[in-house]
C-alpha positions as CSV (number, residue, x, y, z in Angstrom):
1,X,-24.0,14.5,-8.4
2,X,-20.9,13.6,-6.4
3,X,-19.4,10.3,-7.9
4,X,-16.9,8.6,-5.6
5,X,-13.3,8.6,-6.6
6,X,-12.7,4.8,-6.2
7,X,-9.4,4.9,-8.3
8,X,-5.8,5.7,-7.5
9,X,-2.7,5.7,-9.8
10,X,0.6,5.4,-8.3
11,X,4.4,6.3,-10.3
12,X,6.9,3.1,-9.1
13,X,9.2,2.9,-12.6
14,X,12.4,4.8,-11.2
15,X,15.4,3.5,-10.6
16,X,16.1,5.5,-7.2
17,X,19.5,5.9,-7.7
18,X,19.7,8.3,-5.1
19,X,19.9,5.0,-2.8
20,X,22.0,2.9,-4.9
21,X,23.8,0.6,-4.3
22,X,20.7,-0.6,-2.5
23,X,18.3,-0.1,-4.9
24,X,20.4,-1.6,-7.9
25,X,18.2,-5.0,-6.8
26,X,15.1,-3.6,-4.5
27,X,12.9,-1.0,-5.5
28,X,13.2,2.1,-3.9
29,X,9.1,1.8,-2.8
30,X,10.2,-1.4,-1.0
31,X,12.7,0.6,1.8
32,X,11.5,-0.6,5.2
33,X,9.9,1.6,7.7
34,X,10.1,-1.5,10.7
35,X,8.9,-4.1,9.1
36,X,6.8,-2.7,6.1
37,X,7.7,-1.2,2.5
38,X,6.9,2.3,2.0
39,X,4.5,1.9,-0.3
40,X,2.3,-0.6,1.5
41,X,1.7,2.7,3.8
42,X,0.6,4.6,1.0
43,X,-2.0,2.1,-0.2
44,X,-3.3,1.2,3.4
45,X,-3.8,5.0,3.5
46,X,-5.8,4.9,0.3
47,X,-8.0,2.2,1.0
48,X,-8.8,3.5,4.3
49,X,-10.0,6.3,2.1
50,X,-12.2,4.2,0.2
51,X,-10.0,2.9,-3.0
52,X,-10.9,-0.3,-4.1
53,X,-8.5,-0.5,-7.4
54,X,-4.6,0.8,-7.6
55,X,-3.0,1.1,-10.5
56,X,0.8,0.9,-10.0
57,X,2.8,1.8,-13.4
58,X,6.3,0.1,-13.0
59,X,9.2,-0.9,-15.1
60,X,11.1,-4.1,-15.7
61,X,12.8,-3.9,-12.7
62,X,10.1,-3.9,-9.8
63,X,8.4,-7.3,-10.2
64,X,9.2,-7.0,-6.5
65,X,6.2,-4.5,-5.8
66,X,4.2,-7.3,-7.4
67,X,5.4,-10.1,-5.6
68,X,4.4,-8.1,-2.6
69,X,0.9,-7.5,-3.1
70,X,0.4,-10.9,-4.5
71,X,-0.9,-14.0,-2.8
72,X,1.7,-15.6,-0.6
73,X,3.3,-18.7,-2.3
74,X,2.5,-22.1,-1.4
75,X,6.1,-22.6,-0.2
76,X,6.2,-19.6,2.4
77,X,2.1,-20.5,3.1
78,X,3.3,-24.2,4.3
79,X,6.3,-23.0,6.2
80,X,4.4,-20.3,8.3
81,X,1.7,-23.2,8.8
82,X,4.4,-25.5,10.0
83,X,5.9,-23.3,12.6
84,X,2.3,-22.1,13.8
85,X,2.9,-18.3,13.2
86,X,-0.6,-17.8,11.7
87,X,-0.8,-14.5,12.9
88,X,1.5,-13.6,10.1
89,X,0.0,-15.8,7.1
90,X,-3.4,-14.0,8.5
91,X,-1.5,-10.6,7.7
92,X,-0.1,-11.6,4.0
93,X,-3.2,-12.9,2.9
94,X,-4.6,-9.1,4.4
95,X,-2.7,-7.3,2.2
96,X,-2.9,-9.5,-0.8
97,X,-6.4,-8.4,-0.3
98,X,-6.2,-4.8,0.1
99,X,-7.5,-3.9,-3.1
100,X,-7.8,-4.5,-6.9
101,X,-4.2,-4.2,-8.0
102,X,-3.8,-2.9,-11.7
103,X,-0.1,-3.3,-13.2
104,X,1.0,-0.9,-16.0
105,X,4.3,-0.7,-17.6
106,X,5.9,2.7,-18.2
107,X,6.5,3.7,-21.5
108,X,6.7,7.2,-23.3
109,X,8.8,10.5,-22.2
110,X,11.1,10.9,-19.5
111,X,9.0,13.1,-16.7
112,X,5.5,12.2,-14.3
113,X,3.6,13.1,-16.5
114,X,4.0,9.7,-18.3
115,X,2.5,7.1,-16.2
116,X,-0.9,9.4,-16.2
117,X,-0.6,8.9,-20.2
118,X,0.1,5.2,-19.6
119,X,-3.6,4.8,-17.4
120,X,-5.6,6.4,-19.1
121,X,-7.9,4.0,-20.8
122,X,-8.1,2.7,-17.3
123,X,-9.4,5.7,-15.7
124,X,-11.8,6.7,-18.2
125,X,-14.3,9.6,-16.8
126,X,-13.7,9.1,-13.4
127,X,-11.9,11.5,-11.0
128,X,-8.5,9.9,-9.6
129,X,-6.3,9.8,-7.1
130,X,-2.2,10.1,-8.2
131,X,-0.2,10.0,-5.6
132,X,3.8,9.1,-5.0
133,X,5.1,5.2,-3.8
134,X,7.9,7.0,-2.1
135,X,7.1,9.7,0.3
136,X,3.5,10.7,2.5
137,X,2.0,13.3,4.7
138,X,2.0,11.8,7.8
139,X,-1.7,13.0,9.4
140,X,-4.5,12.3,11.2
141,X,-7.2,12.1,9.1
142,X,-5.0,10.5,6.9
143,X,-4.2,13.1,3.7
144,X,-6.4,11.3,0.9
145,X,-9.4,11.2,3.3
146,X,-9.0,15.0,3.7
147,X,-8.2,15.3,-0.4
148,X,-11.5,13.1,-1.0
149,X,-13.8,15.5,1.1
150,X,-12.4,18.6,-0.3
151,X,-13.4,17.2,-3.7
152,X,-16.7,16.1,-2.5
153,X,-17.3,19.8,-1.8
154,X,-15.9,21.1,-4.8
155,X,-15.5,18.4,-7.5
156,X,-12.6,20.2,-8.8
157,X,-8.8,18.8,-8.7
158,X,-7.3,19.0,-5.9
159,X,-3.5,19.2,-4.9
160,X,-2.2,18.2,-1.4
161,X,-0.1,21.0,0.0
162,X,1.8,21.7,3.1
163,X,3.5,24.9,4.5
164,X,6.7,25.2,3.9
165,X,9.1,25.1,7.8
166,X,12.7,26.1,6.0
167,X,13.9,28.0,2.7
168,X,15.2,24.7,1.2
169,X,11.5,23.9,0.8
170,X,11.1,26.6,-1.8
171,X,13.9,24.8,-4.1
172,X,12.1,21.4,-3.7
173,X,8.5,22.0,-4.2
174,X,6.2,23.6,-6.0
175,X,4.3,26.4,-4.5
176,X,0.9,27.7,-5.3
177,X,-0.7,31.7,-5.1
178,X,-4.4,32.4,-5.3
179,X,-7.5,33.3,-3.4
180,X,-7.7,31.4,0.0
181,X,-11.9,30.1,-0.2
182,X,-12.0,28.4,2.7
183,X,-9.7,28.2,5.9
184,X,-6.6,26.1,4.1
185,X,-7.9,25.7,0.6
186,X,-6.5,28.3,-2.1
187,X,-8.3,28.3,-5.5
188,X,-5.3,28.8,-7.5
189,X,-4.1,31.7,-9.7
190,X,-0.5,30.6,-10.5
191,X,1.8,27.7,-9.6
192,X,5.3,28.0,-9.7
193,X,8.2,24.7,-9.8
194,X,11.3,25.5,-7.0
195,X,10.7,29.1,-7.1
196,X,13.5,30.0,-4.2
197,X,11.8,31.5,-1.3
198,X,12.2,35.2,-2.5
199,X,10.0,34.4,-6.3
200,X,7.6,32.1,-4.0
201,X,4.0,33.3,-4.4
202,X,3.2,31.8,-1.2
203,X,4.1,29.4,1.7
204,X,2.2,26.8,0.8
205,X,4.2,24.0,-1.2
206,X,2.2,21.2,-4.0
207,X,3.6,17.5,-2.2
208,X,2.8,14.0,-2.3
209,X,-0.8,13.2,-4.0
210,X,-3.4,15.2,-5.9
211,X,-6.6,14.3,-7.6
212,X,-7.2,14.5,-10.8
213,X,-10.0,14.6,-13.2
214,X,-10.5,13.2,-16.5
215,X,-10.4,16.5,-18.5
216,X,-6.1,16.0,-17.3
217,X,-5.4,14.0,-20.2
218,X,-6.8,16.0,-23.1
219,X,-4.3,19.4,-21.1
220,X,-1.4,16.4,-21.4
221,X,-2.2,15.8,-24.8
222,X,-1.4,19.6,-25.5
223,X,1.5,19.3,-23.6
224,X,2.8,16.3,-25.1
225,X,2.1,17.4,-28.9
226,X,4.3,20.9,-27.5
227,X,7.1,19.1,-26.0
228,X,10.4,20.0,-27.7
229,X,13.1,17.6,-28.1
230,X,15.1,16.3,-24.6
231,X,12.3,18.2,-22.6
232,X,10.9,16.4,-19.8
233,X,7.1,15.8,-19.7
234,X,5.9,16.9,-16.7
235,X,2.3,17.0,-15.2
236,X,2.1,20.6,-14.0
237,X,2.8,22.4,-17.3
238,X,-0.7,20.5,-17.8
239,X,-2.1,22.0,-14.8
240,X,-1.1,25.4,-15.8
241,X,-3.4,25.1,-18.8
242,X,-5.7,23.9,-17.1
243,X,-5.7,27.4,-14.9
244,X,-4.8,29.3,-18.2
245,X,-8.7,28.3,-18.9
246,X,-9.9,29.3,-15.8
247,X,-10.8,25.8,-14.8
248,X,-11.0,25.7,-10.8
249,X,-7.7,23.5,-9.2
250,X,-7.5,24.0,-5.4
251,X,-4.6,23.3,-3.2
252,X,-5.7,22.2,0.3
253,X,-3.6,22.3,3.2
254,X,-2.9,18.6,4.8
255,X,-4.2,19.2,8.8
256,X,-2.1,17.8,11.2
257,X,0.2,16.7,9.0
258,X,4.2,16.3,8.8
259,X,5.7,15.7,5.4
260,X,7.9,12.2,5.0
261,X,9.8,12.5,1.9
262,X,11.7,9.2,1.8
263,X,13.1,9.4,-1.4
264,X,16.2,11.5,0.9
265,X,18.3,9.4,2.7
266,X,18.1,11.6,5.6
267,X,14.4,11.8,5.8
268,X,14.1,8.4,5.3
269,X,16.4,8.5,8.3
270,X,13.9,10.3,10.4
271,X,10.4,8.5,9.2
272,X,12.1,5.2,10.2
273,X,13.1,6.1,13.8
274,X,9.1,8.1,13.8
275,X,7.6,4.9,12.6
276,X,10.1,2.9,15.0
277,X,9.0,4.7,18.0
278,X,5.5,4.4,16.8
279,X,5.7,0.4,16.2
280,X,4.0,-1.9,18.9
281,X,6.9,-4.5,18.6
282,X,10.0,-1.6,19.0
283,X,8.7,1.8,20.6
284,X,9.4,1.2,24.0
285,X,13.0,-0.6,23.4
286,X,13.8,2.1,21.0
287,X,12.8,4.8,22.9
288,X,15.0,3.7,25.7
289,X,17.7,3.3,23.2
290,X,17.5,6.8,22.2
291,X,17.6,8.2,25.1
292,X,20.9,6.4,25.7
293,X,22.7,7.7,22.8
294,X,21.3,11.0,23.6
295,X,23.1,11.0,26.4
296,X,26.4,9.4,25.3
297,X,26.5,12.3,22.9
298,X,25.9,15.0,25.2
299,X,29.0,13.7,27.5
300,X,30.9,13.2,24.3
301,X,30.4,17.3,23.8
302,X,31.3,18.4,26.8
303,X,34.9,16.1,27.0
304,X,35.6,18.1,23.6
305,X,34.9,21.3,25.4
């Protein structure tokens, strides 16, 4: 009998140094896109899918993830009250409420395999949701509704995957080969890490969330007692033994779906002018703005012609 996967687990202890100096103070999961952090995306998305309690595992150095999520401070509560912008003290108190937030410091191995260890008592024998505080798959239904009725069918794990659209893909992702069961789900044979499109055993690259089940830990604890020294710990040498023993783990092709991996700069770049021209507030003013630098750019080519 289908249980309903109620929990999800989400990495935040980085440092993201691949935006420092910015991040040397602010979390990388707290980048804007307009006006909210990344990660507040990621767990709107979940609880649209029917989350009620997120586990965040963190380091010393992202009580600001915290702060967010927490209840807004008598200070700010007064000073929104005095200047009569209740719309926006209606809007923190939303997100405060959101869901059961679970805080978890990271401690173990260098690699993402890690905070899994860390939740674990947490979990327990329920199926999971682990997905990343930095990056998404930008679709309509969102991508953990579609990962959720995928494992309602199956009640197998279940990785999120899209096609890969360039041949730098293939030294980013991981990429899956198998037997396709149904129109975008593959029941996987192998799974390969940044394979280089010529060793890739298909087009379909493993990003941005998955979900688990229980049996995960006990393939990380064979992992983790194998782990040589300096090796990093990572989660899909567990999912290879998990295939090794012919247990069933699906990738599922993300419909409708664009791939935002905002721990680049440039694609962060790119999801903040697609969430700008998406906002209520900016859309129109941005789009106009665009368009005008489109244009000053175009002359600018032709005088250097």
């Amino acid at each position: 009998m289908y249980k309903a996967v109620t929990k999800a687990v989400i990495p935040a202890a980085g440092f993201g140094t691949r935006f420092l100096p910015q991040t040397k103070a602010m979390p990388k999961e707290m980048l804007p896109l307009v006006d909210k952090p990344i990660i507040q995306y990621v767990v709107e998305n979940l609880v649209e899918a029917g989350i009620k309690d997120i586990i965040i595992v963190t380091g010393y150095h992202k009580r600001a993830i915290e702060d967010h999520f927490d209840y807004p401070s008598s200070e700010l509560v007064q000073n929104l009250k005095n200047g009569k912008k209740d719309h926006l003290l209606e809007e923190l108190e939303r997100i405060s409420y959101l869901a059961n937030f679970i805080y978890v410091r990271q401690k173990g191995p260098y690699g993402n395999g890690t905070p899994l260890i860390n939740v674990r008592d947490i979990i327990g024998d329920e199926a999971f949701v682990y997905t990343w505080s930095d990056d998404l798959i930008d679709s309509s239904p969102n991508e953990f509704i579609q990962l959720i009725n995928v494992y309602k069918h199956y009640g197998t794990p279940v990785l999120a995957s899209v096609r890969a659209s360039n041949d730098d893909d293939y030294n980013r992702w991981g990429f899956v080969g198998g037997r396709e069961i149904d129109n975008g789900i593959i029941d996987i044979s192998t799974i390969i890490e940044k394979p280089g499109k010529k060793n890739a055993p298909s087009n379909l690259g493993n990003v941005s969330s998955f979900i688990f089940t229980p049996d995960i830990f006990n393939y990380l604890d064979e992992v983790l007692a194998n782990l040589k020294p300096k090796q990093e710990f990572y989660y899909n040498d567990a999912i290879k033994l998990m295939i090794r023993d012919s247990k069933k783990v699906l990738a599922v092709e993300i419909k409708n779906g664009s791939f935002l991996d905002m721990g680049n700069k440039l694609e962060y770049l790119k999801a903040v002018t697609k969430f700008g021209l998406r906002h209520p507030d900016t859309g129109a003013a941005y789009k106009k703005y665009l368009k005008e630098i489109s244009k000053i750019t175009k002359q600018f080519s032709k005088d250097l012609l």
